[in-house]
Residue frames as qw, qx, qy, qz and C-alpha x, y, z in Angstrom:
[[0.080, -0.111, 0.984, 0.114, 83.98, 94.40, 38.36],
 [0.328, 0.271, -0.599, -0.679, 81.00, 92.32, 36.52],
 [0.232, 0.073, 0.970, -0.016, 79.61, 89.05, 36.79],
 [0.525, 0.043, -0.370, -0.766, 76.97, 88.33, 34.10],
 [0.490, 0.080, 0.758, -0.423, 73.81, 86.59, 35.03],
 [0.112, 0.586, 0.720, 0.353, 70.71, 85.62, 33.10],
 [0.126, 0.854, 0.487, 0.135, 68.84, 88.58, 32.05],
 [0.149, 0.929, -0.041, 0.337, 72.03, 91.17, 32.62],
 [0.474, 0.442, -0.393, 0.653, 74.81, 92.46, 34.27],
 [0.634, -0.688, -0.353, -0.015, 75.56, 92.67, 37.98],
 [0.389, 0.617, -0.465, 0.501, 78.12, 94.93, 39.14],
 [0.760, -0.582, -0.203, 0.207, 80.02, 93.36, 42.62],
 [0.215, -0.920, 0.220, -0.243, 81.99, 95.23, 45.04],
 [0.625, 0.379, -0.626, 0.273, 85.10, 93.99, 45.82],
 [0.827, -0.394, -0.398, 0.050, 85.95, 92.37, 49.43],
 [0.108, -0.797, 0.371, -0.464, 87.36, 94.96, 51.59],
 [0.826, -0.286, -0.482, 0.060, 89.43, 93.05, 54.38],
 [0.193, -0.056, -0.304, 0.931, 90.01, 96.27, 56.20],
 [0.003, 0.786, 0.441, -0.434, 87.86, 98.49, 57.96],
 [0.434, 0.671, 0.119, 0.590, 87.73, 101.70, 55.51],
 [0.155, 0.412, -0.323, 0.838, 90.13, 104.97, 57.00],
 [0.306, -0.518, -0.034, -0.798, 87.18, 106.69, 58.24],
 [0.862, -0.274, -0.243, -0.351, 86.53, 103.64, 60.62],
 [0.756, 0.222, -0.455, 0.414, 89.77, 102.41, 61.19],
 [0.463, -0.884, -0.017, -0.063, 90.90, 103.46, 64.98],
 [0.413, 0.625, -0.569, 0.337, 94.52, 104.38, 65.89],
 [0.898, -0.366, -0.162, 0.179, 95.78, 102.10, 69.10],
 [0.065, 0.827, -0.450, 0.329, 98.23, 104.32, 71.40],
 [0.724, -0.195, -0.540, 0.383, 100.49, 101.71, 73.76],
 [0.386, -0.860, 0.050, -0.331, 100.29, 103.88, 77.57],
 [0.243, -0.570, 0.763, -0.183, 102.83, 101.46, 79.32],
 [0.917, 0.118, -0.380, -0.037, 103.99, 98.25, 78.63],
 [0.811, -0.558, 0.150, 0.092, 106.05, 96.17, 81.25],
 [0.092, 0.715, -0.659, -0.215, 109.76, 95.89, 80.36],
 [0.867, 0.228, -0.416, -0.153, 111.24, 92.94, 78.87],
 [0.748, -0.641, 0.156, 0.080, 112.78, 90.46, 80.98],
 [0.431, 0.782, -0.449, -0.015, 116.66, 91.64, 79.58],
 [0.098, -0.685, 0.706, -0.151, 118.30, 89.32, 81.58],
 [0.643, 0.187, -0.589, -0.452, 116.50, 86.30, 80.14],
 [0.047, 0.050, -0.813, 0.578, 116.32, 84.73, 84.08],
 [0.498, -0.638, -0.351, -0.471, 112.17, 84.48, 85.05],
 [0.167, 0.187, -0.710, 0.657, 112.20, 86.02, 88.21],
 [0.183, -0.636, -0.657, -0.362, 109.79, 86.04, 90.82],
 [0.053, 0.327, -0.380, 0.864, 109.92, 89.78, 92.35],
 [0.679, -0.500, -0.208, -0.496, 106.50, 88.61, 94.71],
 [0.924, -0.333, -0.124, 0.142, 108.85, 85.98, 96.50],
 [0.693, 0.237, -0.278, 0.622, 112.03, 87.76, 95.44],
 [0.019, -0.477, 0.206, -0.854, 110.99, 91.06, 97.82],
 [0.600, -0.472, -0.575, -0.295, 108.76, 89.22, 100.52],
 [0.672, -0.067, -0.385, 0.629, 111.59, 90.06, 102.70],
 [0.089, 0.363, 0.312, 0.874, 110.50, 93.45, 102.33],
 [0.660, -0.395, -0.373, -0.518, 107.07, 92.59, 104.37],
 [0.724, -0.152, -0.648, 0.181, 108.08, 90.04, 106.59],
 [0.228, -0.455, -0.545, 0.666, 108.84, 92.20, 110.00],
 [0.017, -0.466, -0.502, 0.728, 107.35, 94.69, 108.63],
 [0.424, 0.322, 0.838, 0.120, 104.11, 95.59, 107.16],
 [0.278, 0.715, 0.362, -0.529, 103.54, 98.94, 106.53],
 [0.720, 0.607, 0.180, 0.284, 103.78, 100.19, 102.67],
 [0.628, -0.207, 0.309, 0.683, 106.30, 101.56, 101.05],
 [0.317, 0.919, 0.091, -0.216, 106.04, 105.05, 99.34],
 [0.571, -0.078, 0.370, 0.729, 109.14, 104.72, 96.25],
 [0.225, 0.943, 0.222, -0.105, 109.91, 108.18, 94.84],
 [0.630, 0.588, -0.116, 0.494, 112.33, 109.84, 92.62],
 [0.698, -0.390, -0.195, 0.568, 115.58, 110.23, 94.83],
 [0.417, 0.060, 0.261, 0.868, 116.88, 113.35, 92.71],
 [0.196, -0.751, -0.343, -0.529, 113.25, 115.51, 92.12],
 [0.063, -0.150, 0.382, -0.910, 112.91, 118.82, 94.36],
 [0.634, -0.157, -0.211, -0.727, 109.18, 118.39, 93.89],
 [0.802, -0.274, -0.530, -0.008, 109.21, 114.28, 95.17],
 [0.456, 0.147, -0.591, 0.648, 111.78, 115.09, 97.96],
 [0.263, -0.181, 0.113, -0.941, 109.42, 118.06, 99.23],
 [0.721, -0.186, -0.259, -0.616, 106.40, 115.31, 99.06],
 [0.761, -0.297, -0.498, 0.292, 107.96, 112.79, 101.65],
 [0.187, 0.054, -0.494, 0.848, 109.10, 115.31, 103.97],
 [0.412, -0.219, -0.167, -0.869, 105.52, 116.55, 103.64],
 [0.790, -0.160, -0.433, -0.404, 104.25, 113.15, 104.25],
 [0.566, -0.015, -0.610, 0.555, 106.77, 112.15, 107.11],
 [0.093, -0.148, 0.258, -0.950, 105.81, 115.59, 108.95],
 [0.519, -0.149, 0.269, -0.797, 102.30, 114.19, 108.72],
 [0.721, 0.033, -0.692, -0.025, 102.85, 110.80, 109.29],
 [0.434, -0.637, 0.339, -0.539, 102.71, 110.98, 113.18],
 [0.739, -0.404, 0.440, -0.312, 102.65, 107.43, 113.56],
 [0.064, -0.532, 0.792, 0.292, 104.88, 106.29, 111.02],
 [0.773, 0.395, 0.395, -0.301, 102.37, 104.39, 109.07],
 [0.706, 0.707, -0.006, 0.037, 104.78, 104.57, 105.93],
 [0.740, -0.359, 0.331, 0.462, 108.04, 103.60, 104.82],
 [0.415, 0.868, 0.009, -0.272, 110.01, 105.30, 102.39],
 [0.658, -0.028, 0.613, 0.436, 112.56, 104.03, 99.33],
 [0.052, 0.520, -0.461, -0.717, 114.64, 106.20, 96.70],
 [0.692, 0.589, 0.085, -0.408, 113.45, 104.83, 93.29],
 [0.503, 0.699, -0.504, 0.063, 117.07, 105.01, 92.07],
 [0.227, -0.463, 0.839, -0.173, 118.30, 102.42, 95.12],
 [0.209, 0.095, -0.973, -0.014, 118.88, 98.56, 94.60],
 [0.154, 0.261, 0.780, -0.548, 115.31, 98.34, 96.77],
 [0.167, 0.537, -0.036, -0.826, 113.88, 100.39, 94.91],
 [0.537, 0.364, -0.476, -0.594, 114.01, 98.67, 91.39],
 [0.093, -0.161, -0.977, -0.100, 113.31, 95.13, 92.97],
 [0.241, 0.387, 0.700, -0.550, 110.08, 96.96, 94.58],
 [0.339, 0.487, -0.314, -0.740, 109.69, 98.27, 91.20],
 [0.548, 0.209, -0.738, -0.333, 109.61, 95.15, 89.28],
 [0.115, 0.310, 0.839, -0.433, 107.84, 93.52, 92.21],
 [0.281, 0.571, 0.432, -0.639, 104.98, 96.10, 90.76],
 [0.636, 0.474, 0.508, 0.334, 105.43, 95.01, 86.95],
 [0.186, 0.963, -0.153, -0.122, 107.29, 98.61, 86.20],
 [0.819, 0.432, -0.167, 0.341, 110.72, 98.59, 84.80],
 [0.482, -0.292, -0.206, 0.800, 114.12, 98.93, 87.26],
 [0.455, -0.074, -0.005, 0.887, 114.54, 102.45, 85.86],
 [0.138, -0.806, -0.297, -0.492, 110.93, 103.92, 84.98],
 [0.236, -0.293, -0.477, 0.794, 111.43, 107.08, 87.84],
 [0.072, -0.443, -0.586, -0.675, 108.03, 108.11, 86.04],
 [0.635, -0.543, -0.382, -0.394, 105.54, 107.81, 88.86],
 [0.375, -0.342, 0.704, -0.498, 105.56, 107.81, 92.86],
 [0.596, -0.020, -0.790, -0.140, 104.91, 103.80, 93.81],
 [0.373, -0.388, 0.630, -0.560, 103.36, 103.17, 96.95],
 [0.590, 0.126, -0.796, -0.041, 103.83, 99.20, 97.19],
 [0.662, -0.421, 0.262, -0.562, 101.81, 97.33, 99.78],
 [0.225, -0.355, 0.900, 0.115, 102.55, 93.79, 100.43],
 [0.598, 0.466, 0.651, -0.028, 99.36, 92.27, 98.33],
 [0.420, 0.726, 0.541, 0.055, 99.73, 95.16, 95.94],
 [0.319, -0.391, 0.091, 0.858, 100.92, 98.66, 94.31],
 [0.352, 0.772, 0.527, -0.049, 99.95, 101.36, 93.08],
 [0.429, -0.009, 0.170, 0.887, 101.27, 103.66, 90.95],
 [0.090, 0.354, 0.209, 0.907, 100.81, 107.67, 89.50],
 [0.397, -0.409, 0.164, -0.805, 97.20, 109.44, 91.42],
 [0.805, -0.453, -0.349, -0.159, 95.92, 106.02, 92.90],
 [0.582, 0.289, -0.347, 0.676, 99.42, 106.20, 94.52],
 [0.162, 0.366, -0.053, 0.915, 98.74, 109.54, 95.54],
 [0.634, -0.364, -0.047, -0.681, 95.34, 108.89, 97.35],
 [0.887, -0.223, -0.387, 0.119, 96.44, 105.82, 99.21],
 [0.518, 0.129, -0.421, 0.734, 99.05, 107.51, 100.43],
 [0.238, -0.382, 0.085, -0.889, 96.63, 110.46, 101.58],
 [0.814, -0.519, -0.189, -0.181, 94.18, 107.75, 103.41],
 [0.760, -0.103, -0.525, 0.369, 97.57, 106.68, 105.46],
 [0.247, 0.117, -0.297, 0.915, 98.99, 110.40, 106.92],
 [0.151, -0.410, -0.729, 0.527, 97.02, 112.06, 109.48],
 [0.216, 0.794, 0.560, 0.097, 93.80, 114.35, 109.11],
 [0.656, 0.424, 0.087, -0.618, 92.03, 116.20, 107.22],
 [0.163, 0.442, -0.770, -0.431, 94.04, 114.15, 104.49],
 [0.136, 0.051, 0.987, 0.065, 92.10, 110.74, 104.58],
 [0.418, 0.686, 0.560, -0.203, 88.80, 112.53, 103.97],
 [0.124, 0.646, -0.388, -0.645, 90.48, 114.92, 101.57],
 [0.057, -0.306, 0.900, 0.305, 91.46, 111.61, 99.61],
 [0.329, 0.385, 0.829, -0.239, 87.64, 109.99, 100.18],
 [0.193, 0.738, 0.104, -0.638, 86.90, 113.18, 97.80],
 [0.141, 0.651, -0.594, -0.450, 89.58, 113.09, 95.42],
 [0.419, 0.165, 0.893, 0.003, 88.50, 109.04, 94.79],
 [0.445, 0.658, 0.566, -0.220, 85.26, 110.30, 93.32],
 [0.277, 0.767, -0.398, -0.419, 87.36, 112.51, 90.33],
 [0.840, 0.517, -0.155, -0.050, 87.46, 110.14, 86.87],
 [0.726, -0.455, 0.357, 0.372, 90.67, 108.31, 87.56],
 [0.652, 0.466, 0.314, 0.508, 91.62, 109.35, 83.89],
 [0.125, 0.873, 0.194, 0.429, 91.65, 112.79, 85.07],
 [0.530, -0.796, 0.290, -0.034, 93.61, 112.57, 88.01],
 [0.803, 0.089, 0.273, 0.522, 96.33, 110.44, 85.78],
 [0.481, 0.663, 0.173, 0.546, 96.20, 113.42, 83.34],
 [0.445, -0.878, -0.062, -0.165, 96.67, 115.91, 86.06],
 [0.724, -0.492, 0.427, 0.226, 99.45, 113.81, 88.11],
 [0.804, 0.239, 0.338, 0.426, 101.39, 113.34, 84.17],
 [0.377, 0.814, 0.116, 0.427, 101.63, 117.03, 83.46],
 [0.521, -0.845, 0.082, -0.092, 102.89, 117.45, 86.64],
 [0.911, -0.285, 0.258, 0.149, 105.06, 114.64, 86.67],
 [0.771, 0.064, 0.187, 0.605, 107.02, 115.73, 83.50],
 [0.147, 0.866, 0.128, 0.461, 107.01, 119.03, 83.96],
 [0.589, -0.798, -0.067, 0.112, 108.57, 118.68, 87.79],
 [0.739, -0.014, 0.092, 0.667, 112.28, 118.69, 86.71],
 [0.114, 0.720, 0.274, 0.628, 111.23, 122.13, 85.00],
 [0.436, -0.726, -0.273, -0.457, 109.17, 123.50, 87.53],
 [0.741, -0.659, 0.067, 0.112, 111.06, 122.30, 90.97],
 [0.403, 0.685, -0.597, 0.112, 114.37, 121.53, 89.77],
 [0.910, -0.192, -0.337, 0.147, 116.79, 118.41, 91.27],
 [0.269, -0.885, 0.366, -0.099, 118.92, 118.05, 93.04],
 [0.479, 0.539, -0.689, -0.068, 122.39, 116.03, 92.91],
 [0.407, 0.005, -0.909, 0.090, 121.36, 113.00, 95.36],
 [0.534, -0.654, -0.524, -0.112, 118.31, 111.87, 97.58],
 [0.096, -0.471, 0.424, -0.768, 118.32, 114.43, 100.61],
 [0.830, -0.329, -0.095, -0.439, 116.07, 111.68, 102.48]]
């Protein structure tokens, strides 16, 4: 394109209202909350409070059917001496309100949840909260494992995570 002036010609560039390719970044979606399908606004903070009320310790929610989760609450129960932790299938009616108390969807059985009564955490924070609760070495083990890039202990705890069905195999109902 053109645009004559006095004393000559001026050649303009056309208005780009895109970044060009080479600039342009790609936007992956990691997890999005579910939709509410049943078009009701609950609130799962007040609807599970019940949950808390006599008692406070957390909750450790884990796939009912994995060899690999089953193996990791027996692990943690064995070194739970004082019962510092409670424990809830993923796949039971508790389960997916404590789930959607923690902004995950009923049915994600992605991730171990360990739900506190201000809070929850899911996938390796999960995994290190749960290690400060069960008896030693494990809370300093966990004071360690803090200081590893939480991106790297996600990526870690994800290859694991879909790879346990493989690797451990299920089994045909919670053995807990």
């Amino acid at each position: 394109m053109a645009l004559l002036v006095p004393g000559g010609f001026v050649r303009v560039r056309p208005l780009r209202l895109s970044p060009p390719a080479h600039v342009r970044r790609k936007l992956t979606t990691f997890a999005t909350e579910s939709p509410n399908r049943s078009g009701d606004s609950v609130d799962w903070v007040e609807a599970t409070s019940s949950f808390f009320e006599d008692d406070t310790r957390p909750i450790m929610l884990f796939d009912g059917v994995c060899n690999l989760c089953n193996g990791g609450v027996k692990f943690v129960r064995d070194n739970d001496r004082n019962r510092r932790m409670r424990f809830e299938a993923l796949q039971s009616e508790a389960g997916r309100k404590l789930l959607r108390r923690s902004g995950r969807a009923p049915d994600d059985i992605s991730s171990v949840v360990l739900v506190e009564k201000d809070r929850s955490f899911i996938k390796s924070e999960a995994v290190v909260k749960i290690m400060e609760h069960i008896d030693l070495p494990f809370p300093q083990l966990a004071f360690f494992v803090q200081f590893v890039p939480l991106f790297i202990r996600d990526f870690v705890y994800d290859n694991v995570a879909n790879n346990r069905y493989t690797i451990f195999g299920r089994s045909e109902s919670c053995e807990i």
